[in-house]
C-alpha positions as a Python dict, from the first residue, in 0.01 Angstrom:
ca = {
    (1, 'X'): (0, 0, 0),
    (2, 'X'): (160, 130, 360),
    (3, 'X'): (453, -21, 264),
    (4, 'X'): (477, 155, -34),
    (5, 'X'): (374, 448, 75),
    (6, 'X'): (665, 455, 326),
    (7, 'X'): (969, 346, 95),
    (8, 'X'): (804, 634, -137),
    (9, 'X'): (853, 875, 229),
    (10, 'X'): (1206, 728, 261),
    (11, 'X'): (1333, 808, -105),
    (12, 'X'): (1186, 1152, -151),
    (13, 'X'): (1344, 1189, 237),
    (14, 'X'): (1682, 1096, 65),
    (15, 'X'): (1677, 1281, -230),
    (16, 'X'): (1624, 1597, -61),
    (17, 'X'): (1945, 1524, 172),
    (18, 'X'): (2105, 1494, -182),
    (19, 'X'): (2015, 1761, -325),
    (20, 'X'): (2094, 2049, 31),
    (21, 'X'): (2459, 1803, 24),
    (22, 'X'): (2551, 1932, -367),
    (23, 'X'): (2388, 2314, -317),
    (24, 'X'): (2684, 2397, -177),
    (25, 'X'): (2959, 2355, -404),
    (26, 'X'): (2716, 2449, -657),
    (27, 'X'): (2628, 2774, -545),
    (28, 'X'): (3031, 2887, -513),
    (29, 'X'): (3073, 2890, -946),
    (30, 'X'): (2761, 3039, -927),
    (31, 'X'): (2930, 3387, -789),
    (32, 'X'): (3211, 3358, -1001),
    (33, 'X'): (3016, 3319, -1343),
    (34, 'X'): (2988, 3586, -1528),
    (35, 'X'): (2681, 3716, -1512),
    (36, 'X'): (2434, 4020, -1781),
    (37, 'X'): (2376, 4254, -1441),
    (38, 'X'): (2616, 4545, -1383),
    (39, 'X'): (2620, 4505, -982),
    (40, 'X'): (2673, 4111, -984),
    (41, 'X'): (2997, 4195, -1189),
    (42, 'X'): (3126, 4450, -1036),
    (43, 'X'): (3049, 4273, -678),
    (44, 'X'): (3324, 4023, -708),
    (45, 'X'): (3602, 4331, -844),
    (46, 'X'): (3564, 4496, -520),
    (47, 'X'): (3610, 4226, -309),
    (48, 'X'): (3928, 4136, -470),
    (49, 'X'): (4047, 4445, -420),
    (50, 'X'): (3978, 4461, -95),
    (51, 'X'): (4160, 4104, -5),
    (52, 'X'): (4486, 4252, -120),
    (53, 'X'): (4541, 4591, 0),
    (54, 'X'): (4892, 4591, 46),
    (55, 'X'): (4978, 4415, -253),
    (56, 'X'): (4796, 4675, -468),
    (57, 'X'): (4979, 4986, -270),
    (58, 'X'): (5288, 4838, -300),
    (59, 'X'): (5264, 4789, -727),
    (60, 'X'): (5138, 5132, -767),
    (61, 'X'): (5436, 5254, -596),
    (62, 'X'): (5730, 5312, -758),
    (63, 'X'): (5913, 5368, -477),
    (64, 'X'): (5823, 5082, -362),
    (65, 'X'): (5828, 4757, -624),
    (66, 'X'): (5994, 4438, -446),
    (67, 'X'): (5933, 4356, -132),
    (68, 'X'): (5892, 4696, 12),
    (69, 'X'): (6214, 4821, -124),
    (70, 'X'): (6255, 5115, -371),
    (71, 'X'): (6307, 5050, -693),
    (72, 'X'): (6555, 5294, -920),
    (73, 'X'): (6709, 5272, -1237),
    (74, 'X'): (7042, 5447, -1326),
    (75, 'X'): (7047, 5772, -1506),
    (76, 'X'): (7363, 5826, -1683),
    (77, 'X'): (7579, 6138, -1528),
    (78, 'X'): (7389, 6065, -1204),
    (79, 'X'): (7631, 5868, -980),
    (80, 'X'): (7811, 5707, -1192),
    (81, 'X'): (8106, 5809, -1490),
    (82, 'X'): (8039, 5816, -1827),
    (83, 'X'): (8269, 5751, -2143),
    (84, 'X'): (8387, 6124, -2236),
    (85, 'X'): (8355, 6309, -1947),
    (86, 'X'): (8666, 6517, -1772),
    (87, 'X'): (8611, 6623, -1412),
    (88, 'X'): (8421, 6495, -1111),
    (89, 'X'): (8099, 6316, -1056),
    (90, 'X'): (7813, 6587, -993),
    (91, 'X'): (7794, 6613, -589),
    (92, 'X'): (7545, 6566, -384),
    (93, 'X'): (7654, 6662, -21),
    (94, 'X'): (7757, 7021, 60),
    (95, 'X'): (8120, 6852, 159),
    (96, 'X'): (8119, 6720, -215),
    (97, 'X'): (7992, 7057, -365),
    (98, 'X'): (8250, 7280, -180),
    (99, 'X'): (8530, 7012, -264),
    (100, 'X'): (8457, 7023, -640),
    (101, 'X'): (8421, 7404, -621),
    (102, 'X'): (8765, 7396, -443),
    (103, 'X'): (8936, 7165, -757),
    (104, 'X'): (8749, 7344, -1010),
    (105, 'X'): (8747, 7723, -933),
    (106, 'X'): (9067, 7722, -705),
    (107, 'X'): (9343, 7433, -696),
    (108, 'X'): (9287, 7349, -1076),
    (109, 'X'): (9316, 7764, -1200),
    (110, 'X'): (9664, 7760, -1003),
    (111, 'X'): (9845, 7472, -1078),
    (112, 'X'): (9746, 7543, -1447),
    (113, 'X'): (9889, 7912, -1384),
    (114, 'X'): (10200, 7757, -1197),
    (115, 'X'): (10272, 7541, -1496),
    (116, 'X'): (10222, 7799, -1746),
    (117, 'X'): (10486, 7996, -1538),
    (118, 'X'): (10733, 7747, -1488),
    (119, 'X'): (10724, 7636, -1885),
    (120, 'X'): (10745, 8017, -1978),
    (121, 'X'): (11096, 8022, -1778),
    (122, 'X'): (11198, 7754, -1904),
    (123, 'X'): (11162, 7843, -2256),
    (124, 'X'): (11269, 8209, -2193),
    (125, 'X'): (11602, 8054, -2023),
    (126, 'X'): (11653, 7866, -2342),
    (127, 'X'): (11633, 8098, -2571),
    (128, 'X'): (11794, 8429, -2408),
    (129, 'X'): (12063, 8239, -2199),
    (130, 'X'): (12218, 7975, -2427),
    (131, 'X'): (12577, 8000, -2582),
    (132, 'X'): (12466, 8144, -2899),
    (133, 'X'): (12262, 8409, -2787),
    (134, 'X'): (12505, 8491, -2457),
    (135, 'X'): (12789, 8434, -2513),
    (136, 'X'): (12989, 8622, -2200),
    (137, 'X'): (12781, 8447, -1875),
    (138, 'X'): (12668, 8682, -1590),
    (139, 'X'): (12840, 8628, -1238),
    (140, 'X'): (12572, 8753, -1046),
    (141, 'X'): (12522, 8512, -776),
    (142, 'X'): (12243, 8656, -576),
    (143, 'X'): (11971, 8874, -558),
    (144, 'X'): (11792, 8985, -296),
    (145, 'X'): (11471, 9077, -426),
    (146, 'X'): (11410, 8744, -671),
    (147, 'X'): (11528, 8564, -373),
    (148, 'X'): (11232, 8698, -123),
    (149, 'X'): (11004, 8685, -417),
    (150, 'X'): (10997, 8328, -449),
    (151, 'X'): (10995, 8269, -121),
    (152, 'X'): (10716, 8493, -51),
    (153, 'X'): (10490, 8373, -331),
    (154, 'X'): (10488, 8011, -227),
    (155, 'X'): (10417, 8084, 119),
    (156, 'X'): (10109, 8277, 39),
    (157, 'X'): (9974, 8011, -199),
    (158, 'X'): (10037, 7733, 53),
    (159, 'X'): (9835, 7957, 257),
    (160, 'X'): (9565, 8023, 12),
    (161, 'X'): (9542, 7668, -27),
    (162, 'X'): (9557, 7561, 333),
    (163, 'X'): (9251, 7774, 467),
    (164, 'X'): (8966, 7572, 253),
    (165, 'X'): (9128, 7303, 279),
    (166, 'X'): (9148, 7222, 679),
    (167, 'X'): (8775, 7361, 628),
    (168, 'X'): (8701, 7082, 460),
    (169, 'X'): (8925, 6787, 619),
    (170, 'X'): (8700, 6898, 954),
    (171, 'X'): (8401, 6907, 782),
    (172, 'X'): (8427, 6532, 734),
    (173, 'X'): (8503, 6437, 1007),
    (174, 'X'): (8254, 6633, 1174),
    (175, 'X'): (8091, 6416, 1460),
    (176, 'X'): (7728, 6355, 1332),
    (177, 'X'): (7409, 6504, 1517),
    (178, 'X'): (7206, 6271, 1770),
    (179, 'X'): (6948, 6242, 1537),
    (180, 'X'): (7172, 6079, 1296),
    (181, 'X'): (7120, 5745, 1069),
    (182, 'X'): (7381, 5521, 1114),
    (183, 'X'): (7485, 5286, 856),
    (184, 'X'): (7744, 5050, 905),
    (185, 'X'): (7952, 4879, 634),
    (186, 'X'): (8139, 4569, 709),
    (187, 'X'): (8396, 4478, 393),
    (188, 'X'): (8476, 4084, 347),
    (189, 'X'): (8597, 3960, 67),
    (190, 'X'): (8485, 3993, -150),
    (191, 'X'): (8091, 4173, -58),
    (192, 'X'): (7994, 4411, 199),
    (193, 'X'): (7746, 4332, 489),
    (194, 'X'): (7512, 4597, 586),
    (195, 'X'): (7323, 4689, 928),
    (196, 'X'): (7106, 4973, 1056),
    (197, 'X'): (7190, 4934, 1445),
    (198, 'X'): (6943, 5244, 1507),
    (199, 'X'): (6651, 5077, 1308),
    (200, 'X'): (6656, 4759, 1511),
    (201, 'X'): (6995, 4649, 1357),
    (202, 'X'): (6870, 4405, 1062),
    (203, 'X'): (7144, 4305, 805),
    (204, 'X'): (7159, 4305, 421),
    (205, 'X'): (7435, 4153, 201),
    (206, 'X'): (7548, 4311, -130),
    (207, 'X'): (7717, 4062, -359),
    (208, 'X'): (7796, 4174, -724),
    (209, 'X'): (7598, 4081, -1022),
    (210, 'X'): (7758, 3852, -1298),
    (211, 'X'): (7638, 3910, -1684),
    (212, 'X'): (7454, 3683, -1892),
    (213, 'X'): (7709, 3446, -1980),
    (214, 'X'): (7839, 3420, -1623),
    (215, 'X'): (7588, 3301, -1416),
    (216, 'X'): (7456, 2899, -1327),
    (217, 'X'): (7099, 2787, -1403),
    (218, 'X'): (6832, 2972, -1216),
    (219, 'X'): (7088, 3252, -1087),
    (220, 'X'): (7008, 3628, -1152),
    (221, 'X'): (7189, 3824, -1369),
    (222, 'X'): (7246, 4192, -1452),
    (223, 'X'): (7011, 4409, -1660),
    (224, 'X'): (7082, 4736, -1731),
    (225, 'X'): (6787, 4864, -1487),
    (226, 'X'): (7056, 4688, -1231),
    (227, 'X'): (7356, 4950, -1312),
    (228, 'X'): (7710, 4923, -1516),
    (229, 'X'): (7882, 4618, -1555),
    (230, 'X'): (8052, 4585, -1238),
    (231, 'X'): (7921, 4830, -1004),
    (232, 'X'): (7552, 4639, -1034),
    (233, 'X'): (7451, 4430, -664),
    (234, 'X'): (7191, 4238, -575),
    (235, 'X'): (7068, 4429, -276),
    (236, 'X'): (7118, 4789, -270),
    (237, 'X'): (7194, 5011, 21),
    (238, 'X'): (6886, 5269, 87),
    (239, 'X'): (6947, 5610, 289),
    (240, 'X'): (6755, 5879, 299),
    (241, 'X'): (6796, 6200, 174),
    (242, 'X'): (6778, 6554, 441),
    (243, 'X'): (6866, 6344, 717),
    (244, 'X'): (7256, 6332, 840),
    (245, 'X'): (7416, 5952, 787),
    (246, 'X'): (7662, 5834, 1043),
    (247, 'X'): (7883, 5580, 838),
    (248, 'X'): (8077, 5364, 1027),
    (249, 'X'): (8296, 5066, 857),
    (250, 'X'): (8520, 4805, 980),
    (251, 'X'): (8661, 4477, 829),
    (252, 'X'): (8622, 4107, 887),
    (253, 'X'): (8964, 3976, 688),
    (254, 'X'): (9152, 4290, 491),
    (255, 'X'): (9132, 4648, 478),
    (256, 'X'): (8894, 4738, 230),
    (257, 'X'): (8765, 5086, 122),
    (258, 'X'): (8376, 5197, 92),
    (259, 'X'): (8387, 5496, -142),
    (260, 'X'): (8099, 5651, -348),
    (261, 'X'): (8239, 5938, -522),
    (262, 'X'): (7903, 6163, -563),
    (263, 'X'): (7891, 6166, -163),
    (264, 'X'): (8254, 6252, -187),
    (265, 'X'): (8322, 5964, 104),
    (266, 'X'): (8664, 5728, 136),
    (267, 'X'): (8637, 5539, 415),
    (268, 'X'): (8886, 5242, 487),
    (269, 'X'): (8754, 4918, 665),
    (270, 'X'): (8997, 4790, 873),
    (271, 'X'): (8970, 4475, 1041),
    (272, 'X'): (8903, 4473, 1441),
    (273, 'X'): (8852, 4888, 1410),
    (274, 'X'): (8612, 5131, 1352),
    (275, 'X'): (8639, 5398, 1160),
    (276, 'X'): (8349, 5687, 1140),
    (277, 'X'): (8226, 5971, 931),
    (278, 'X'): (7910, 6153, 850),
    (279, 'X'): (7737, 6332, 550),
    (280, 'X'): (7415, 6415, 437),
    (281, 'X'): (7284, 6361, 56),
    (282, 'X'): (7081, 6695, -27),
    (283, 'X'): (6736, 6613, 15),
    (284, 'X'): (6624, 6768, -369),
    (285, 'X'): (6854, 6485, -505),
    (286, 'X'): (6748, 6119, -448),
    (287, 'X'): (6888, 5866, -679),
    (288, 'X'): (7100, 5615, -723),
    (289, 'X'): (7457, 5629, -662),
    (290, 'X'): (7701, 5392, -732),
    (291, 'X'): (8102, 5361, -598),
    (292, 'X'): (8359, 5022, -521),
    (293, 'X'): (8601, 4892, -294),
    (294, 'X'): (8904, 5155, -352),
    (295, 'X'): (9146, 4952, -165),
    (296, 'X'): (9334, 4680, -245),
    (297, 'X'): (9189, 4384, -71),
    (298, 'X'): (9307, 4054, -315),
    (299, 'X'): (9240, 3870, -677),
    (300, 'X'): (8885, 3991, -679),
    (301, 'X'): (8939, 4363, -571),
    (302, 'X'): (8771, 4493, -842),
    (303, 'X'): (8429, 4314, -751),
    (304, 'X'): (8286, 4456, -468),
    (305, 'X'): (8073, 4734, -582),
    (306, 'X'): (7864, 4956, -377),
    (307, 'X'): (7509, 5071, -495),
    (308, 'X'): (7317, 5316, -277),
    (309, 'X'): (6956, 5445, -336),
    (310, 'X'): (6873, 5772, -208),
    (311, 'X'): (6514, 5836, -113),
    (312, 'X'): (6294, 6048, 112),
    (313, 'X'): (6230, 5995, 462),
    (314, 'X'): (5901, 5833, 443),
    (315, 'X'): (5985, 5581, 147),
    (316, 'X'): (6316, 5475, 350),
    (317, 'X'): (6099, 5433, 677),
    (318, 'X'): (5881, 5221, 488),
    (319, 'X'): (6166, 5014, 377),
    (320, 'X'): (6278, 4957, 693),
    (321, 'X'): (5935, 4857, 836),
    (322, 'X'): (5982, 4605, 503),
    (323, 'X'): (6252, 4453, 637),
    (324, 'X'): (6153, 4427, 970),
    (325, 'X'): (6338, 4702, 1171),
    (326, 'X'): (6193, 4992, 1370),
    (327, 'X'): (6181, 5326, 1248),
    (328, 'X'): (6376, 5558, 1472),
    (329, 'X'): (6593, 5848, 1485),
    (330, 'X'): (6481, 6181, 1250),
    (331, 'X'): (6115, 6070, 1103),
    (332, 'X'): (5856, 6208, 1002),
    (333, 'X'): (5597, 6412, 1195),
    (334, 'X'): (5281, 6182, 1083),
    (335, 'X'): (5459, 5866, 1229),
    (336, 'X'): (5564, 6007, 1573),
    (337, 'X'): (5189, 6133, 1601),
    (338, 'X'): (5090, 5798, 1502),
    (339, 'X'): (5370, 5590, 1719),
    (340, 'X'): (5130, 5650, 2033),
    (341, 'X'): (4801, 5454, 1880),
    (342, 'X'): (5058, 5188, 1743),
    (343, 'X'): (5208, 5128, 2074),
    (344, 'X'): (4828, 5167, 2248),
    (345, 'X'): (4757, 4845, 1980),
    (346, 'X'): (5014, 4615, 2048),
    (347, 'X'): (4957, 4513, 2392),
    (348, 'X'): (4619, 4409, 2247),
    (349, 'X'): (4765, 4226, 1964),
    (350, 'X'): (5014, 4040, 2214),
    (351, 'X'): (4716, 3943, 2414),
    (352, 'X'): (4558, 3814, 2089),
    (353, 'X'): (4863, 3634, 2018),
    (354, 'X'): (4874, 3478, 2393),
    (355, 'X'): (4492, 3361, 2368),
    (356, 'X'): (4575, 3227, 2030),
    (357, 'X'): (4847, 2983, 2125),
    (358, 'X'): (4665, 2890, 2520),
    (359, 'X'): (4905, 3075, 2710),
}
């Protein structure tokens, strides 16, 4: 009877190990089933939420849709040409607006007017002077006041002409402020190579898209929220908008040219120089922007587009944290009031980091 009574002890002693060993794994589906009561169901939402916070920010952004980087899609007329139009791109830099006010409203009216003179001359000459109509030819060989008259009038017009004009060949070459955002392009052929030296000087490279029918198995191809055929990349340039850009480009084979014709910019890239300018997109028109190479730089020339998206400060300081640069020169208010608890932080989180590898 004892020894019964004790292998009874020792198997009701086992089974209860069993059982507290498989309670565990058990009571994990039990959470996740679905269950009749409101709270248990809505429980498990919120802490979903709550693992992912950036993940959810970043998809209810717009702005900001891949990997921290904005996300635009091409609106036709808006930095780029479309089939039927005559003129130039609408601008979006004051140097762009007054040089399109200048071609429209100024050079264009005159050479139109000088053409209409010069072809009014010509066919007044050919019908009151010919041998038909004049038969006995005048001898006059000079005359004063024609003579100083067309001298006279050209002189002015250059003059007319020249004013705006230097007004505008400084403005772009106007040395940026100190609180500029540089941006500097480095051509190769055939792509450009991007780096933000004042936001910790991290590099992007822009190679063109191919279409459908041009790309190898598991390579990316252009859709129309990419751009045109042609001027589409795979990583696009992002500057912000109200804030002056210093663009600087060189070369690492050929000269090349970066041009975007809304920012009214044509800058060659010459190799083993640096060449500088500076503009500022109007902050009341982000978007995106397209341009090319405009130089002639070898067989694939015509493949090296440039795609730049144009967004406010705080979205392209964002971006750069993305990427893993620093946010510096013009920012925003908020973040230099906030720079002083992030810097108060990170000798703690270095200390963290030192404990957590025994150093």
């Amino acid at each position: 009877m004892r020894f019964i009574g004790l292998k009874s002890a020792m198997l009701a002693a086992g089974l209860m190990l069993a059982g507290v060993g498989h309670a565990a794994p058990q009571a994990a589906p039990a959470t996740t089933a679905p269950s009749a009561s409101a709270p248990a169901a809505t429980a498990p939402a919120a802490t979903t939420n709550a693992a992912k916070p950036a993940a959810a920010a970043v998809s209810n952004d717009p702005m900001l849709a891949l990997d921290g980087a904005p996300y635009m899609t091409p609106k036709p007329g808006i930095g780029d040409a479309v089939d039927g139009d005559i003129g130039i791109q609408p601008q979006v830099t004051k140097n762009g607006e007054f040089a399109k006010w200048m071609h429209n409203w100024l050079l264009f009216p005159l050479i139109t007017a000088i053409s209409a003179l010069v072809l009014f001359l010509l066919i007044w000459v050919m019908i009151r002077f010919n041998r038909r109509a004049n038969p006995v030819a005048s001898k006059t060989s000079h005359n004063t006041f024609i003579e100083i008259i067309w001298t006279l009038v050209p002189v002015l017009i250059l003059v007319l002409v020249a004013i705006p004009s230097i007004g505008l060949l400084s403005a772009q070459f106007k040395p940026p402020p100190k609180d500029a955002i540089t941006l500097k392009a480095t051509g190769n052929q055939w792509y450009w190579t991007y780096s933000y030296p004042d936001n910790g000087g991290f590099e992007i490279t822009a190679n063109i898209l191919k279409e459908k029918d041009e790309v190898a198995a598991g390579e990316r191809a252009r859709t129309d929220a990419d751009g045109p055929r042609l001027l589409a990349v795979d990583n696009r340039v992002v500057l912000p908008v109200g804030v002056p850009i210093r663009l600087i480009t060189t070369s690492a084979d050929v000269i090349h040219s970066w041009a975007i014709p809304a920012f009214w910019i044509k800058l060659d890239a010459v190799p083993g120089r640096l060449n500088e300018t500076s503009f500022t997109i109007d902050a009341d028109k982000p978007g995106l922007y397209f341009g090319q190479c405009s130089e002639l730089c070898g067989v694939k020339h015509g493949y090296m587009p440039i795609a730049v998206e144009a967004v406010p400060l705080d979205v392209f300081n964002r971006w750069v944290k993305a990427k893993g640069g620093t946010v510096a020169g013009a920012k925003p208010a908020a973040d230099a009031a906030a720079a002083p608890a992030d810097n108060a932080s990170a000798p703690a989180d270095n200390v963290a980091a030192d404990n957590s590898t025994g150093l």
